[in-house]
C-alpha positions in Angstrom: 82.1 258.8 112.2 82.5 255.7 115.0 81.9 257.8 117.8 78.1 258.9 115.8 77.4 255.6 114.2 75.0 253.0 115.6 76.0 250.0 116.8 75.9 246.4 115.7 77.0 243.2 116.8 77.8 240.6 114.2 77.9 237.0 116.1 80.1 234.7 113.7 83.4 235.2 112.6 82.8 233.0 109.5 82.9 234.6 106.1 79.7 236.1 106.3 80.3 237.5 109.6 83.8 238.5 108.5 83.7 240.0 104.9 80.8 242.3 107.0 82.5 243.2 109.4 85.2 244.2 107.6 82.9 246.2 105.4 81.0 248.1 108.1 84.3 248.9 110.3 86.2 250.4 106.8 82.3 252.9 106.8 83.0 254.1 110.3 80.4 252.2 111.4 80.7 251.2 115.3 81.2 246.7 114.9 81.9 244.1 117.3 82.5 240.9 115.6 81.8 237.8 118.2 83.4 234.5 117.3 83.6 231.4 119.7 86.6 230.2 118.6 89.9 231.4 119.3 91.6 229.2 116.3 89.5 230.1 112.7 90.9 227.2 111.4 89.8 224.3 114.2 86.7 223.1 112.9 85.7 221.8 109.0 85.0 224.8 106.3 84.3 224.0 103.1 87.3 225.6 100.9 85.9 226.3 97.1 86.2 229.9 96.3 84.2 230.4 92.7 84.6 233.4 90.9 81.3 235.2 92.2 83.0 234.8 95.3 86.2 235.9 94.1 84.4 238.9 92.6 83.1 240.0 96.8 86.8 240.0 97.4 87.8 242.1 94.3 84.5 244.7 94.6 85.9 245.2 98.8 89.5 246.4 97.8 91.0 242.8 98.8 91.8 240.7 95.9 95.4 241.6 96.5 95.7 240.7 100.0 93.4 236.9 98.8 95.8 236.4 96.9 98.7 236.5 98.7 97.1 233.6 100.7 97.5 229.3 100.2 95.0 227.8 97.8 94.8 225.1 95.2 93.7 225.8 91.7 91.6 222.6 90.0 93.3 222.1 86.8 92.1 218.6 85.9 89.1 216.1 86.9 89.2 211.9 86.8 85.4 210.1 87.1 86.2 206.8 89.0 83.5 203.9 88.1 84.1 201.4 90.2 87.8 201.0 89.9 87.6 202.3 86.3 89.1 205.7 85.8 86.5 206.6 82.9 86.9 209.9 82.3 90.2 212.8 82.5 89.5 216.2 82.1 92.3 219.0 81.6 90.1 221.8 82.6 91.6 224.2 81.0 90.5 222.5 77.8 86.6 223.1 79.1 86.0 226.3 81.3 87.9 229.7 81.2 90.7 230.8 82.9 88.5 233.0 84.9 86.0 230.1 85.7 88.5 228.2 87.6 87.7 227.7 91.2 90.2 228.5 93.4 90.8 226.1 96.7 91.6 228.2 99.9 91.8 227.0 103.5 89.0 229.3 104.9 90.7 229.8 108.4 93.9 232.0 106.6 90.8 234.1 104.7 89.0 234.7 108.0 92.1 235.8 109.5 92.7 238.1 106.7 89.6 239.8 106.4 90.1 240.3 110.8 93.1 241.7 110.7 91.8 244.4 107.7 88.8 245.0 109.9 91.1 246.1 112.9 93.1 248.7 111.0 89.9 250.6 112.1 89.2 251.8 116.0 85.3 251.3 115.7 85.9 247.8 115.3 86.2 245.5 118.3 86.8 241.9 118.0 85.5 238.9 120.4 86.9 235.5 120.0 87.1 232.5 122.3 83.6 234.2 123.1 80.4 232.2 124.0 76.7 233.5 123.1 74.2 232.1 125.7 71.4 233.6 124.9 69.7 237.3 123.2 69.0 240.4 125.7 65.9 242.4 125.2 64.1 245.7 125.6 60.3 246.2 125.5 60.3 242.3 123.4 62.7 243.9 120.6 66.3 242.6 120.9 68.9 244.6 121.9 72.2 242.9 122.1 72.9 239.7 123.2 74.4 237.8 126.4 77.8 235.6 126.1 80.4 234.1 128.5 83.8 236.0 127.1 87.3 234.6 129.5 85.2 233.2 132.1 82.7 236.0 132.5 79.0 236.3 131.4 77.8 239.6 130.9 75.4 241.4 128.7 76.7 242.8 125.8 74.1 245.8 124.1 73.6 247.3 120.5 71.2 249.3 118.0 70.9 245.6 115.5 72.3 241.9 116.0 73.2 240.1 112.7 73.7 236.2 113.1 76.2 234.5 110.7 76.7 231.4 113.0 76.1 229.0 110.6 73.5 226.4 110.6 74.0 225.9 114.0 73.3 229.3 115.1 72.3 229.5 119.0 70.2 232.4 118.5 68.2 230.9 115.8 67.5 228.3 118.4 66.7 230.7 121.5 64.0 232.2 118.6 62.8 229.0 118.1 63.5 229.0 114.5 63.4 226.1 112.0 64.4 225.6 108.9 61.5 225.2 105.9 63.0 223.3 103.1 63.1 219.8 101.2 64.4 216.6 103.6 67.3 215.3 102.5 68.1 211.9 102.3 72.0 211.7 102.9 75.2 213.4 104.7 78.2 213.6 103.7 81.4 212.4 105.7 85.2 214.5 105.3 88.4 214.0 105.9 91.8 215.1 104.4 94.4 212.8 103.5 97.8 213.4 102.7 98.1 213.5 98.8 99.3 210.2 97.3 101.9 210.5 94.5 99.4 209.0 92.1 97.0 211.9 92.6 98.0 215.1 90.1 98.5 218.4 91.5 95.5 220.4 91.6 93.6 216.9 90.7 89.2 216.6 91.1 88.8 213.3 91.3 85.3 211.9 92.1 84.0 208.0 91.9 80.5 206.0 92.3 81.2 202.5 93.9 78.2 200.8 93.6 75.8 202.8 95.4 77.9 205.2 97.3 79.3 208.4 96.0 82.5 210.9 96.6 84.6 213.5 95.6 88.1 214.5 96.6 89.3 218.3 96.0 92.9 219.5 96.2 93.9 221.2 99.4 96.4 224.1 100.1 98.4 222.0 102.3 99.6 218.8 100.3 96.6 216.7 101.0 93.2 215.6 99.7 90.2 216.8 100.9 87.8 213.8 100.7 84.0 214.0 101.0 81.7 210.2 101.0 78.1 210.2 100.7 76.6 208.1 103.7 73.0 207.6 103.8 71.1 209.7 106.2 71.3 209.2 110.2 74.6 206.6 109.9 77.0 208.6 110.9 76.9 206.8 114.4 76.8 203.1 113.0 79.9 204.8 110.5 82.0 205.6 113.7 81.1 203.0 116.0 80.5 199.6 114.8 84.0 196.9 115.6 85.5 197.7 111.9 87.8 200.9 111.5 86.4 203.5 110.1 89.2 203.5 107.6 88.4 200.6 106.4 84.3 201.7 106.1 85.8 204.6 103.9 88.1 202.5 101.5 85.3 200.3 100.8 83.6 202.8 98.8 86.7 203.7 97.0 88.4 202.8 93.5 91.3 200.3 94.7 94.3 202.5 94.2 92.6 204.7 96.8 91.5 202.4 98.9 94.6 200.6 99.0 96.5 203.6 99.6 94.2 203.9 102.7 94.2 200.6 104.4 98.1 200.9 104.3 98.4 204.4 105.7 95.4 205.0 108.0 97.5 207.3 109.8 97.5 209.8 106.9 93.8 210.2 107.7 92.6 213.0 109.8 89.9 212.8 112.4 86.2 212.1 110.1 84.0 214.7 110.7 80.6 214.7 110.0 78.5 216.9 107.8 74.9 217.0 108.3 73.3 218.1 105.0 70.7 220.6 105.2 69.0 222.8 102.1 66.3 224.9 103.5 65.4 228.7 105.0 64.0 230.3 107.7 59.9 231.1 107.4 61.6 234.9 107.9 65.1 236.1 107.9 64.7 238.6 110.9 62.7 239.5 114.1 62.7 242.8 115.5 66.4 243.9 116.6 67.9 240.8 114.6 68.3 239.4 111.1 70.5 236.4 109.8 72.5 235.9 107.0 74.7 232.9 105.3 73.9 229.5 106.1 72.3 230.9 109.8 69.4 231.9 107.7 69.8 229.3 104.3 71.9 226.4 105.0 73.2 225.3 101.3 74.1 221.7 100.6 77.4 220.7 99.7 76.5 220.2 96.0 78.6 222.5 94.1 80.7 223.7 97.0 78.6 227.5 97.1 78.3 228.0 100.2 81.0 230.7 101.0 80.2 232.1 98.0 76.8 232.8 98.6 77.4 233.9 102.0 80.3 236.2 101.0 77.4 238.1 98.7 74.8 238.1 101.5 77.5 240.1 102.8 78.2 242.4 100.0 73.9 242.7 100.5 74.1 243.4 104.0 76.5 245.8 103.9 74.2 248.2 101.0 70.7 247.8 102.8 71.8 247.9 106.8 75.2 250.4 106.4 73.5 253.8 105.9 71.2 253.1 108.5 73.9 252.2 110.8 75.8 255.0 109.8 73.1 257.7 110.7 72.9 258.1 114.6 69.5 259.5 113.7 68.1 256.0 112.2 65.3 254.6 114.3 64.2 250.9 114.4 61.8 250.8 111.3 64.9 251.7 109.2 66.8 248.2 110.3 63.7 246.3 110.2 62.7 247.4 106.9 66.5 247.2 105.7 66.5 242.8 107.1 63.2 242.5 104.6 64.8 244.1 101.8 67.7 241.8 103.0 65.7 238.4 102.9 63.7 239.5 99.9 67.0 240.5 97.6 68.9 237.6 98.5 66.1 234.8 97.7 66.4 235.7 94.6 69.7 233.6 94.5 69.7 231.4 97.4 66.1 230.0 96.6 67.0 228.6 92.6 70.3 227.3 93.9 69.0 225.4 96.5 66.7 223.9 94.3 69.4 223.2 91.8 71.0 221.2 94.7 68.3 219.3 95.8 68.2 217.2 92.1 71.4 216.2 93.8 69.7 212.6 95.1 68.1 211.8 91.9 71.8 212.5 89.9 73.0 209.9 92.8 70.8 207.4 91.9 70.6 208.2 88.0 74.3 207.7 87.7 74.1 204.6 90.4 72.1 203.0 87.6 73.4 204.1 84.2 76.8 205.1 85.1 77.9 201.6 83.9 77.6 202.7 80.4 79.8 205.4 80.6 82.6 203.0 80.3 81.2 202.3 76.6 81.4 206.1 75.4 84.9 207.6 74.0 86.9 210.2 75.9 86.8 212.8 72.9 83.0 212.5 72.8 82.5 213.1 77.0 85.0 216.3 76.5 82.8 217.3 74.0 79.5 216.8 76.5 81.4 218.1 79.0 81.7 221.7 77.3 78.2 221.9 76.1 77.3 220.8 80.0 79.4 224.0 81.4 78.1 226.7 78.8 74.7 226.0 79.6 72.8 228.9 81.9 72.8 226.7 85.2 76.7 226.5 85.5 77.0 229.6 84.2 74.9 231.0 87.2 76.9 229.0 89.5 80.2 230.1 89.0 79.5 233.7 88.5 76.5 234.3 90.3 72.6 234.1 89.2 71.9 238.0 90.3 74.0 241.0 90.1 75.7 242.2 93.6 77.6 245.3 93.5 78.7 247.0 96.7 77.7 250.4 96.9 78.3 250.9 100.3 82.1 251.9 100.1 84.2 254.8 100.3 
């Protein structure tokens, strides 16, 4: 079937990009996969695997090989106010077994779902690969042009998908932009190696006056930690005279923040996450269509963002496989298969953004009332806590608000 199919170029080799093109190869269908990187795991991925993600894996044939790979399960959750640990959570006592959100390293799942995708000869895969810009034919786009080992050359196929991410080049070479609500703070990560006080498979999360955090369990012995910062301060954050260290443990319960202040060398390098929620105006132009946070950049609130780009995938593959499969297809059939694309997947992406942009107002709600939490019995906040996670909105989140079932399989 490779040497009839169509051809298409995935550009991303995030999971998006990766879940697809392990999809499209397993078809028959002719795939080249183009990554930048030659290392999946060098740059920040966020690393919460729900079970409607968990579910992609299961419906492609993979959950074996997922879980034969590192990950963190949350078993319990601490509320920090001030230096005030309010609130511990077995969470086996409030959500399911099959609820539990798994944390996985997303540079070992890339690398898995790779490897599956070049069992199969169609497939080709480019990393350490730079896309410069988008090649054309009579204004429709036909490939794309990239610097691979040193060389620039134009690369050509029958569709382009994007799953770059939010930065996506080609989004920018379209002249793209995203429509959606401003919001008014990013966030700031690091890991840190786990302190002996911290639980295995221990949520924590703490409000300091007016600054927020959260620190999640990660595969290798440390803490993944995430601080709100306001807006447009990464730069003061970094580069004023006091450590940044020491900027972090401020907004931190004292255990923590001592912990930090005497090891900052159990810190790794701050990165920066620039929160966006919003869409494209349209998913696709003629030739090219984008998926995952290249086309809806999700907010960190709820950690759904592979999730939701691992079912844009399980989409893709449906609507854009059988065309790509028939050497007969002609270019209406991709076109129209990137607005059934867009239109399908608003469904879910739209309500969950808009879930995550109440995220602010919670901030400040719980900046002002959180004080009385400290007044209100353990027993009694379990017992919120379960009615909280029955009702429809986290039930949606964890296991997805529409139906997605691959069909496009052997």
């Amino acid at each position: 079937m490779a040497e009839t199919s169509k051809h298409l170029i995935i550009v991303g080799g995030g999971p998006a990009g990766a879940m697809l093109s392990f999809l499209m190869a397993r078809m028959g269908v002719k795939t080249t996969l183009i990554e930048r990187h030659k290392d999946l795991s060098r740059e920040f991925r966020g690393e919460g695997l729900s079970p409607s993600g968990v579910e992609v894996f299961r419906q492609a044939g993979l959950l074996d090989a997922l879980s034969k790979l590192p990950a963190s399960e949350v078993k319990s959750a601490r509320f920090f106010i001030g230096d005030q640990d309010v609130l511990s959570l077995p969470m086996a006592e409030i959500l399911p077994a099959a609820a539990m959100q798994r944390l996985m390293p997303q540079g070992p799942v890339l690398e898995m779902l790779i490897e599956k995708a070049k069992q199969f000869d169609c497939f080709t895969y480019l990393d350490g690969a730079r896309v410069l810009d988008l090649a054309y034919d009579n204004g429709r786009v036909n490939g794309v042009v990239l610097d691979h080992e040193g060389q620039k050359k134009e690369l050509n196929a029958d569709y382009v998908i994007s799953a770059e991410g939010r930065n996506s080049i080609l989004r920018r070479k379209l002249g793209l932009d995203w429509v959606g609500e401003n919001q008014s703070y990013d966030i700031v990560w690091t890991k840190l190696k786990k302190p002996d006080f911290v639980t295995e498979g221990e949520v924590f999360s703490f409000l300091q006056a007016e600054r927020f955090g959260i620190g999640l369990p990660s595969a290798e012995g440390k803490i993944q930690l995430g601080v709100v910062i306001p807006k447009g301060s990464y730069k003061s954050f970094r580069n004023d005279d006091e450590p940044w260290q020491e900027k972090l443990a401020a907004g931190l319960p004292c255990q923590f923040a001592e912990y930090i202040l005497a090891n900052p060398d159990k810190l790794d390098k701050p990165i920066l996450l620039d929160v966006i929620s919003g869409s494209l105006s349209n998913w696709s132009k003629p030739g090219i269509c984008f998926m995952g946070d290249a086309a809806h950049p999700m907010s960190p609130v709820g950690a759904q963002g592979i999730n939701l780009a691992l079912r844009d995938a399980i989409v893709a593959a449906n609507l854009f496989g059988p065309a790509l499969q028939d050497a007969a297809a002609n270019t209406d059939a991709f076109d129209h298969a990137a607005k059934q694309f867009e239109a399908e997947r608003r469904k879910e992406i739209e309500p969950a953004q808009k879930q995550q942009n109440t995220a602010p107002s919670q901030f400040a709600m719980a900046s002002k009332f959180g004080w009385l939490i400290k007044f209100i019995s353990n027993g009694f906040l379990k017992m919120l806590m379960k009615i909280f996670v029955s009702g429809k909105a986290v039930d949606k989140l964890i296991y997805g608000a529409v139906p997605v079932k691959l069909t496009f399989k052997p």
